[in-house]
C-alpha positions as CSV (number, residue, x, y, z in Angstrom):
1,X,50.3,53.0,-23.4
2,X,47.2,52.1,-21.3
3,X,44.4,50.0,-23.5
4,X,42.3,50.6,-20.2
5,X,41.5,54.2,-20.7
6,X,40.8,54.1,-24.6
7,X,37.6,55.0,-25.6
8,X,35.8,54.9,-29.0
9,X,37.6,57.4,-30.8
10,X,40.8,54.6,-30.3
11,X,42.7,57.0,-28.4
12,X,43.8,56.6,-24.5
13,X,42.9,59.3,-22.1
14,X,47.5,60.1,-21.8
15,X,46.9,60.9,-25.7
16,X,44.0,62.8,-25.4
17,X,45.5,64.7,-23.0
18,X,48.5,65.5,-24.9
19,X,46.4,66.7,-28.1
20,X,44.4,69.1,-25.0
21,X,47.9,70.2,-24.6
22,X,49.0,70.9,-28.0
23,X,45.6,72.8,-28.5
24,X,46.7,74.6,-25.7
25,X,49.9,75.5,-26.6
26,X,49.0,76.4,-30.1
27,X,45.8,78.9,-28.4
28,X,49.2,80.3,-26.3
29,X,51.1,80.8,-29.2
30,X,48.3,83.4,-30.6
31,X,48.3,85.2,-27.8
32,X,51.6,85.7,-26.8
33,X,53.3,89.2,-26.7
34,X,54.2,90.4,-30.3
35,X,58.3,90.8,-30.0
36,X,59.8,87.9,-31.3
37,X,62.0,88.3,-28.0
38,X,58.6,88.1,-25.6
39,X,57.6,85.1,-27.9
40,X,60.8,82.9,-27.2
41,X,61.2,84.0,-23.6
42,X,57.7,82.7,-23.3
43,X,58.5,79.7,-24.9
44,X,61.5,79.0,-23.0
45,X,59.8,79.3,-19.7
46,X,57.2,76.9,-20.7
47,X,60.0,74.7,-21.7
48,X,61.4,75.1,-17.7
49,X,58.2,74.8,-16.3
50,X,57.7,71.6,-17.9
51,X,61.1,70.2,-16.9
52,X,60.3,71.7,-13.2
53,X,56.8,69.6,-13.5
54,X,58.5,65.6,-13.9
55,X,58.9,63.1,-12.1
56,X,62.5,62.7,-11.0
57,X,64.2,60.3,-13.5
58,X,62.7,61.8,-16.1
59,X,63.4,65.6,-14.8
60,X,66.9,64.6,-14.7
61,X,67.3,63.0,-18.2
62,X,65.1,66.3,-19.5
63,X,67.3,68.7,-17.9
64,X,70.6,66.9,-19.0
65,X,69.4,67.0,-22.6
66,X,68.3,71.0,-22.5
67,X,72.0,71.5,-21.1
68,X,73.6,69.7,-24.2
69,X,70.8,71.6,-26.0
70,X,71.7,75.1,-25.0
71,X,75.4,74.5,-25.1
72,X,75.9,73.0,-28.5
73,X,73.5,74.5,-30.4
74,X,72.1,77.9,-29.0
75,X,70.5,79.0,-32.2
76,X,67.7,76.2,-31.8
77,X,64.7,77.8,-30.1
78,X,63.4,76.5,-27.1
79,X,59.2,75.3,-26.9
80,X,56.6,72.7,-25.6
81,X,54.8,70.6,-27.8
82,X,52.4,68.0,-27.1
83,X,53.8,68.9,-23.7
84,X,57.7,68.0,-24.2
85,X,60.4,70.1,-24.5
86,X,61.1,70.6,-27.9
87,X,63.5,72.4,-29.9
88,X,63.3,74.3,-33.3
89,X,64.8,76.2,-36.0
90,X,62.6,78.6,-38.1
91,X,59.6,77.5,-35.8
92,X,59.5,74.0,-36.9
93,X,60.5,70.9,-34.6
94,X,64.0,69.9,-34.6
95,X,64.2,67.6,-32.0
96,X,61.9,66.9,-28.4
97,X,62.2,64.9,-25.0
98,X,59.1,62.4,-24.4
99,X,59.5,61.5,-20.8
100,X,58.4,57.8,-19.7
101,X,55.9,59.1,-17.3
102,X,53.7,60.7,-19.7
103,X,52.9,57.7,-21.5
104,X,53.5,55.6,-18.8
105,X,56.6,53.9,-20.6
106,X,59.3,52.2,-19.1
107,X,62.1,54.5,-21.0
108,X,61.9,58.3,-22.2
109,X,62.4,58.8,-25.5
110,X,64.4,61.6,-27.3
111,X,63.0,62.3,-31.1
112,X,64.1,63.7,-33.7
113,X,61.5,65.3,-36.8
114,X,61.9,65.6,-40.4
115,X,63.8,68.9,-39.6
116,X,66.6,67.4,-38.1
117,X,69.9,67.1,-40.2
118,X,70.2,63.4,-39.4
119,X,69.9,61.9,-43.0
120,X,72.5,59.5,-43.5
121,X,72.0,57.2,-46.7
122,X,68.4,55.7,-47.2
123,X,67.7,54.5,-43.3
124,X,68.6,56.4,-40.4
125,X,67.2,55.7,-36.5
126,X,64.9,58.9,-35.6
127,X,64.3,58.0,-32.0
128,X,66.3,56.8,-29.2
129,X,64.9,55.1,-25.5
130,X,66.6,56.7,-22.5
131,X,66.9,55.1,-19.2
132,X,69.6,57.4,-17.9
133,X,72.0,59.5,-19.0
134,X,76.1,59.2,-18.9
135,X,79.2,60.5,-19.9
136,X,79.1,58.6,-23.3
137,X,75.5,58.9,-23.8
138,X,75.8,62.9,-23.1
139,X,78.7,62.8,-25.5
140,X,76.5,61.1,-28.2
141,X,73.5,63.3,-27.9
142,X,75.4,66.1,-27.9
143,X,76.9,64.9,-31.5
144,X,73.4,64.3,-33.0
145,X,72.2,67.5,-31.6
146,X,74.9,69.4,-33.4
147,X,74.6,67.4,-36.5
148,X,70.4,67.8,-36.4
149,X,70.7,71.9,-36.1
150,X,72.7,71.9,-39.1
């Protein structure tokens, strides 16, 4: 995270972006089309779009994870927040992709919130650093992914 760009308020100018983007996405959400159908259709192609928009390591790792998404557990819906792709169930964050470049980090991250079904005894990891994606790790995500949609 760059110290260089932080200003008073303690935040750097790649998190104040992020929060312009989440004000943005919740202003979208209120003015989207009233169907639930519109709503997630919108939602999805802001999901794409952002994908379409990465750099190309990330792109890749982002697009590998919204396969395993959509394949093993079709009933999570499909958003951006803060910007990432994220993934939900009754509207609330299940899971999201942080790519490196948005932070400038040296891995992407893929996340898991409080609404994932991950809990396993009284410590359980919540995060995980991506460099690249392969067979195994593919393999892997797609377990947690099942197990975190319940």
């Amino acid at each position: 995270m760059s110290t260089e760009s932080s200003t008073k308020s303690g935040f750097s100018a790649e998190e104040r972006s992020a929060m312009r983007q989440r004000a943005a996405e919740m202003k979208a959400q209120q003015r989207k089309g009233k169907s639930p159908e519109e709503k997630a259709a919108l939602d999805r192609q802001e999901l794409v779009d952002a994908i379409a928009g990465m750099d190309d390591s990330d792109r890749v790792i982002a697009q590998g994870i919204d396969d395993i998404v959509t394949e093993v557990a079709p009933q999570l819906g499909s958003k951006t927040w803060y910007g990432f792709p994220a993934y939900t169930r009754g509207g609330k964050v299940v899971l999201f992709f942080k790519p490196a470049a948005k932070f400038k980090d040296r891995y992407a991250t893929l996340g898991f919130e409080t609404n994932a079904l991950l809990d396993d005894g009284q410590m359980w990891p919540t995060s995980y650093a991506i460099l690249s994606l392969t067979a195994d790790d593919e393999k892997r995500i797609a377990e947690l992914v099942r197990r975190a949609a319940g």
